[in-house]
N, C-alpha and C positions, 0 to 999 in steps of 0.2 A: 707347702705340703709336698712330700717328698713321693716319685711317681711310681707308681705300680709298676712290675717287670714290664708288661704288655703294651705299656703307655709310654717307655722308652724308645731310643732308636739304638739300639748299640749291640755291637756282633765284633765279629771277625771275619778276616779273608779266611773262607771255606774251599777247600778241592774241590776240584772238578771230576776229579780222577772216576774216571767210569761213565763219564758223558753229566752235560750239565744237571739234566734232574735228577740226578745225586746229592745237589748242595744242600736242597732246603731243609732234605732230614740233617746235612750235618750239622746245619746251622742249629734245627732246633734239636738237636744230640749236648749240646753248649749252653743250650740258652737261649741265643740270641731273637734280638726283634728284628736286628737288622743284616745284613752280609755283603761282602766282596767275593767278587767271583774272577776267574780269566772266562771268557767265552771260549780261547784258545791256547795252545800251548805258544806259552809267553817268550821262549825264546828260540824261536821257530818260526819263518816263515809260510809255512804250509798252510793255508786256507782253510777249514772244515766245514765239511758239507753240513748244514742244519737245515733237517726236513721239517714237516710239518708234524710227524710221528715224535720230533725230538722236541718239538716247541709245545707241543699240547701235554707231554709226559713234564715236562718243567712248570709250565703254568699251574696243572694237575696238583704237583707234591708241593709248589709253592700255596696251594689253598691250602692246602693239609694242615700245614703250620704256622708258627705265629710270628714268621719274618713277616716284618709291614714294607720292609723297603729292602732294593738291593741296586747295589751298584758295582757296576764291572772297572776294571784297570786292565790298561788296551801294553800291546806288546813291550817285552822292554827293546824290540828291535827296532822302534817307532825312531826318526829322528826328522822330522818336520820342519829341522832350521840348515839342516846342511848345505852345505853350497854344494857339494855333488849334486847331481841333477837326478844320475840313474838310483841312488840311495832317497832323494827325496821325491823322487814318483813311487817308489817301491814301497815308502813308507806312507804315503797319502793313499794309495792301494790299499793297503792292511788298514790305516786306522777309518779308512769307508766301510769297510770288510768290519770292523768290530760294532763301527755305529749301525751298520745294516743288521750284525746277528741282533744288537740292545733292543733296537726297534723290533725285531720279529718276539723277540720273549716279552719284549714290556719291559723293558732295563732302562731305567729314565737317566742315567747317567754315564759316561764313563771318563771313568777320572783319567786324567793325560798328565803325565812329564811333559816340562816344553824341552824340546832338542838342546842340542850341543850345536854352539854357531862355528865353531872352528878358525873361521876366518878372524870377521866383526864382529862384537856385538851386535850392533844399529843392523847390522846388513841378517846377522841372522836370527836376531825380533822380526826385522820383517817379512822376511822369509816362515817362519814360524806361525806368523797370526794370519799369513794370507793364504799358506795351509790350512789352518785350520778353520777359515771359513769357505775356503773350497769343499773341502770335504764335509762340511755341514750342509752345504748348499745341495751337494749329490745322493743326500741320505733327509728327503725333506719327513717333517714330524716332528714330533715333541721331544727327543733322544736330544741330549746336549752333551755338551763337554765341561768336565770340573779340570781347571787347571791345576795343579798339584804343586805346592812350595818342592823348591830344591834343597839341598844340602847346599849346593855353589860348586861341588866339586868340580877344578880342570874350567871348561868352556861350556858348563852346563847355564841355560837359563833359569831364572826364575824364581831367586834363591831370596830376593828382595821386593818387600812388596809393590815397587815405584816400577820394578819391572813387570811383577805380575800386573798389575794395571793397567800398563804400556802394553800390553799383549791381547788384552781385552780389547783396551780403546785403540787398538789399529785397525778392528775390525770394522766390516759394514753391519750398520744397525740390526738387519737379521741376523746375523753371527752373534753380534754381541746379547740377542735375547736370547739363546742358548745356552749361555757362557757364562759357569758359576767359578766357584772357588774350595780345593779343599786343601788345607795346612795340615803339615806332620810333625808334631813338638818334637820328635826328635830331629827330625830337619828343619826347623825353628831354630833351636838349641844350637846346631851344627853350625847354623850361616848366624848365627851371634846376636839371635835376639834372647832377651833374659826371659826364657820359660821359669825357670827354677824359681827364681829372686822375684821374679815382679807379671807373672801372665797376666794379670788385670792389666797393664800396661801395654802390653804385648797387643789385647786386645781392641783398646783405644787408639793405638797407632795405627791398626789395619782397620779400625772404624774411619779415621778421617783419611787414611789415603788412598781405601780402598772401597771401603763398606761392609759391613757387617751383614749387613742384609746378603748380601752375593758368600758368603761364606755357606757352603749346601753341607760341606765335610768335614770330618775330623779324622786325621789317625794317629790314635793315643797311643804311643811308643817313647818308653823309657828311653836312656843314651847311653851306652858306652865310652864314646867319644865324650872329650872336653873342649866346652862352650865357645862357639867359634871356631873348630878345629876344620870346618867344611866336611867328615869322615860321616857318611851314614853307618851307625853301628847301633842296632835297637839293639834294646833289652826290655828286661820283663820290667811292668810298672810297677815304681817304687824301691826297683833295687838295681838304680842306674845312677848316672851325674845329675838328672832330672828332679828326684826323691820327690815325694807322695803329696806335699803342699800343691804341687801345680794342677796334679789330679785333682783331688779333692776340691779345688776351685773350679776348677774345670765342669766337673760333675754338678756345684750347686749353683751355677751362674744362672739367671734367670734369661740373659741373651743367649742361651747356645743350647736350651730345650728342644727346638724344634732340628738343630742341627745334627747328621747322620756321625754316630762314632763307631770307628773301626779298629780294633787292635790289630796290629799285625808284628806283633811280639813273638820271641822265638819259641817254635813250636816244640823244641826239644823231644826225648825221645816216645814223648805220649804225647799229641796234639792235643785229645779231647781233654784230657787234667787241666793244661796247660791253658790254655782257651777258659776252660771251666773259671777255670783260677784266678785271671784276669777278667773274667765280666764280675765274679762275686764280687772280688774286690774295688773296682770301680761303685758298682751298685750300694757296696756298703757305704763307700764315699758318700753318694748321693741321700743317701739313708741318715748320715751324721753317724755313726756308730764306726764300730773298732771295726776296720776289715779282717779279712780271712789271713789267716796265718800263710808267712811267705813257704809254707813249705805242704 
């Protein structure tokens, strides 16, 4: 039985632009049941002050509408596996600072990139997962972290799921009961698993070496780049290297109902069409029916 709007999880990354309880109308301006958020200005170190007047105005327009779940993506200045020291306090700083605003709004997630190791690998996993159970540790409550596939680009982690795993399992048991997972088909696609040809497969390989269960997120992003190239380059779904079969299975899988989808497709020169455009067509996916014209 194909699920009612309300009874989905699926949105987009929404603005922040004007302070956070702004998002939830934009969220529900699209559609969505669900959204991404920054807490902060993502390429920026600066801090922001969140009162209690900001946290009740956010809770407030998040009843309003019919987002069931939200989840934030912490700085892209965050790098948790550097060997620098004054770069990896400054960024254990910031991503406590992002799980401390999650917790004050109710943001039960925030999805994390793992670092750039520079050096080692081995040397900057470990660096990376001992991070990030520190600063779990500093920010105690229900607020977790979703580790985020890579593309692989350069010295980045995490592009592979034997590594995303390794990154879990380094941690100590409290760390690791916070500690989900979300995949981005187009950084799927990029670090050279067959999204396009075979996602059912895709998904039994991160079943057994990962688990399925720990998968919290999705970000459903078309590719520009060709398969394996390591290049993050989204585009819109269905008119990328990706095309509309991976979606469409994606949408009627009976394993990945309860899991959170997030586009974050190019917003071009209209975000709400564009946004709009992408949840119809997904929805119709899930519907079995012709989706919405690519145009």
């Amino acid at each position: 039985m194909a699920l009612r709007r309300h009874d989905d999880l699926l949105g987009a990354h929404v603005s922040t632009q004007g302070g956070v309880a702004a998002a939830p109308a934009r969220g529900a301006t699209i559609g969505a049941t669900a959204m991404q958020l920054f807490t902060k200005t993502p390429n920026q170190w600066r801090e922001p002050t969140l009162t209690a007047a900001h946290v009740g105005a956010y809770r407030a327009a998040l009843a309003r509408s019919r987002v069931r779940v939200v989840v934030a993506h912490d700085s892209y200045l965050i790098n948790l596996a550097s060997p620098d020291e004054a770069l990896r306090a400054r960024s254990a700083q910031c991503f406590v600072g992002e799980l401390s605003r999650c917790r004050a709004l109710g943001i039960p997630w925030v999805v994390s990139h793992p670092g750039n190791f520079l050096d080692e690998r081995a040397a900057g996993l470990t660096r990376n997962a001992r991070e990030y159970a520190a600063c779990l540790a500093a920010v105690p409550g229900e607020v977790g972290v979703l580790i985020e596939g890579t593309a692989g680009a350069g010295t980045a982690l995490g592009s592979t799921f034997e590594e995303l795993r390794a990154l879990r399992d380094a941690m100590p048991a409290a760390a690791r009961a916070r500690v989900g997972f979300c995949l981005d088909t187009a950084h799927l696609h990029a670090a050279g698993y067959d999204v396009a040809g075979d996602i059912d497969a895709v998904w039994d390989q991160f079943d057994r070496e990962v688990g399925l269960s720990l998968l919290t997120c999705l970000h459903l992003n078309d590719s520009k780049a060709a398969p394996g190239s390591h290049l993050d380059r989204h585009e819109w779904i269905a008119e990328g290297r990706i095309g509309a079969e991976a979606f469409r299975r994606i949408m009627r899988d009976p394993r990945l109902v309860s899991v959170i989808k997030i586009v974050e497709t190019p917003k071009g020169d209209d975000p709400v069409r564009h946004d709009r455009r992408m949840l119809r067509r997904l929805r119709a996916y899930a519907r079995r029916v012709a989706p919405a014209s690519p145009h």
